[in-house]
C-alpha positions, -999 to 999 in steps of 0.1 A, spaced: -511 211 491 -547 205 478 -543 208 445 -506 183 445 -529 158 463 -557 158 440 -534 153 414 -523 119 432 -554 109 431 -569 119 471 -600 143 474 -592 168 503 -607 195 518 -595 230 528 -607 252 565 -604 286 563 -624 319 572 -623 328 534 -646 299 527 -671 313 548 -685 302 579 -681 266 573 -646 268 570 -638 286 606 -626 266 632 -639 289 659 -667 280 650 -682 249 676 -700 233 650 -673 229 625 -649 218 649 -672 187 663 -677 182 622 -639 180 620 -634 157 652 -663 128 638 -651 130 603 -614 119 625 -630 92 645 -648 71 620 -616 74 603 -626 94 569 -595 110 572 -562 97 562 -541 130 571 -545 164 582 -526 197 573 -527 228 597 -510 262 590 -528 284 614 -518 321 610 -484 329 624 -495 369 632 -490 371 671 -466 343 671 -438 354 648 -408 368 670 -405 390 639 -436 411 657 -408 419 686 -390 447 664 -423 466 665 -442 453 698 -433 423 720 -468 403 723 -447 371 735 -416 358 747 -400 329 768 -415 333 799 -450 337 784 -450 323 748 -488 320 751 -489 359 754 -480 390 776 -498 400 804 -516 436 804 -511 440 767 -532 470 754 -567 457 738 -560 458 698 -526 434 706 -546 414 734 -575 408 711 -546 394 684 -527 372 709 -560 358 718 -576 349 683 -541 331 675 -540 312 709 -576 299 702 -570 289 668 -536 273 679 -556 256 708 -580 244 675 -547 229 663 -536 208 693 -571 196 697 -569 182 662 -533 170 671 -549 152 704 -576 134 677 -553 130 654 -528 105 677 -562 87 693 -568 80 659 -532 72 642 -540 96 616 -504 113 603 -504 151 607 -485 184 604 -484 217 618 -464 246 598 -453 276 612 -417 299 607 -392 277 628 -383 309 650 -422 308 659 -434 309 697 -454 280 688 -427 259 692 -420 270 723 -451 265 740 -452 240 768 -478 218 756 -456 216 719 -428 211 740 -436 182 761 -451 165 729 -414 167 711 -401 156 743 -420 129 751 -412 116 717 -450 116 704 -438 140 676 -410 152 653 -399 188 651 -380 195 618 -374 222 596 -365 229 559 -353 262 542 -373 271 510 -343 280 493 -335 248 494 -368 240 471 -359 267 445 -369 300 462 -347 325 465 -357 334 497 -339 311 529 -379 315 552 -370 284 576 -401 269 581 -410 245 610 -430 213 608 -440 194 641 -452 160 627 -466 132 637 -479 92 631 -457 95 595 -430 64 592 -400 66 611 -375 83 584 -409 99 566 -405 137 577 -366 139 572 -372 137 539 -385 169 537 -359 186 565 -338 200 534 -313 227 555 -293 259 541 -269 263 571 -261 298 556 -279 327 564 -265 349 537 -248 332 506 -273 305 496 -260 268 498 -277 257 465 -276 287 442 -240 304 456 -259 341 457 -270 360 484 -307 351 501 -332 377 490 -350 398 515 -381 392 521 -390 430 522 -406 458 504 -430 452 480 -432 436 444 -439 456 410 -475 453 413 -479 461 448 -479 430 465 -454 426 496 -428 401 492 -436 388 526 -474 374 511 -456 367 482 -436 338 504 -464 324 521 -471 301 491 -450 271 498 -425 260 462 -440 239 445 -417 214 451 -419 215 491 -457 214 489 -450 179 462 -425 165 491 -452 172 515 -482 156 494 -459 126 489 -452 118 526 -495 119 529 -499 100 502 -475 76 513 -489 68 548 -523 69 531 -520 43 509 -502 21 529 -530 23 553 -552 17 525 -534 -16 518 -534 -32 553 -571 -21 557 -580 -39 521 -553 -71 531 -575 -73 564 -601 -71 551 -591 -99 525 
């Protein structure tokens, strides 16, 4: 996503804990950073992709950490899984801060997580969706050239009206792939060199993260154009 939007012609910026300390959300400090730099409107759009580790229902074949009586996490889970369910709750409490800034400040947005995740089925996400603030789509990457199906949820908000289903690109196949005619590969085991096919998938195709750039650029520089027409 950064590097398709520096290529049209946006400078962005990328949080994460692999950046160091001043790229952790947790982190007070960085947070406030985030919330001024949304207020005095330096920002035309904001990204989030927190990890989906506790919240993947995936996790229930091993351990059940959440389901749909307590999507924000078990009760008496032993301490290693507790410790997990609560660093994702406070980083996806980070998000729907930012989401909260975000709409006081019209600035468009996304969220990304595997549609099946218990994200979506929080109650706070839920009453957003319902109370029509934001859109809840989804898009298989097969349909962008992987050969993997991965549906992948976007909750989205202050794009155009028909902006985010232009992205909601659907299989409606779970085995035989709509686009290609061959069977979904599995996202399991591991590659050649080692690496497992599920890390392999967590880069978006290069073609979703284009579609994606292009909806931010989109709002971006029409708010650039009524900003410089009132200013005219």
């Amino acid at each position: 996503m950064t590097r398709q939007l520096d290529r049209m012609g946006f400078q962005s910026y990328g949080f994460d804990v692999r950046y160091g300390a001043g790229g952790d959300l947790l982190n007070p400090g960085v947070l406030a950073r985030v919330r001024r730099s949304i207020s005095r409107g330096e920002v035309l759009g904001v990204m989030m992709g927190p990890p989906c580790g506790s919240f993947s229902t995936a996790m229930n074949r091993q351990v059940v950490l959440r389901d749909a009586r307590h999507p924000w996490g078990l009760d008496d889970l032993p301490d290693h899984h507790r410790l997990k369910v609560q660093e994702g709750n406070l980083l996806v409490k980070c998000c729907l801060r930012i989401i909260n800034w975000c709409l006081c400040s019209q600035v468009p947005f996304v969220i990304e997580h595997p549609r099946s995740s218990w994200l979506f089925r929080l109650p706070e996400v839920k009453e957003l969706v319902a109370a029509g603030t934001v859109d809840l789509i989804a898009c298989d990457q097969c349909m962008y050239g992987r050969r993997w199906r991965k549906s992948t949820g976007f909750l989205m908000g202050g794009f155009a009206e028909a902006g985010p289903l232009r992205i909601s690109h659907r299989c409606g196949c779970s085995g035989v792939c709509r686009r290609t005619g061959k069977p979904h590969w599995r996202l399991s085991g591991r590659r050649p060199d080692g690496m497992a096919w599920t890390a392999v998938a967590q880069a978006y195709p290069p073609a979703l993260s284009k579609a994606l750039a292009g909806l931010f650029a989109a709002e971006a520089r029409a708010h650039l154009l009524t900003l410089t027409a009132v200013r005219d």
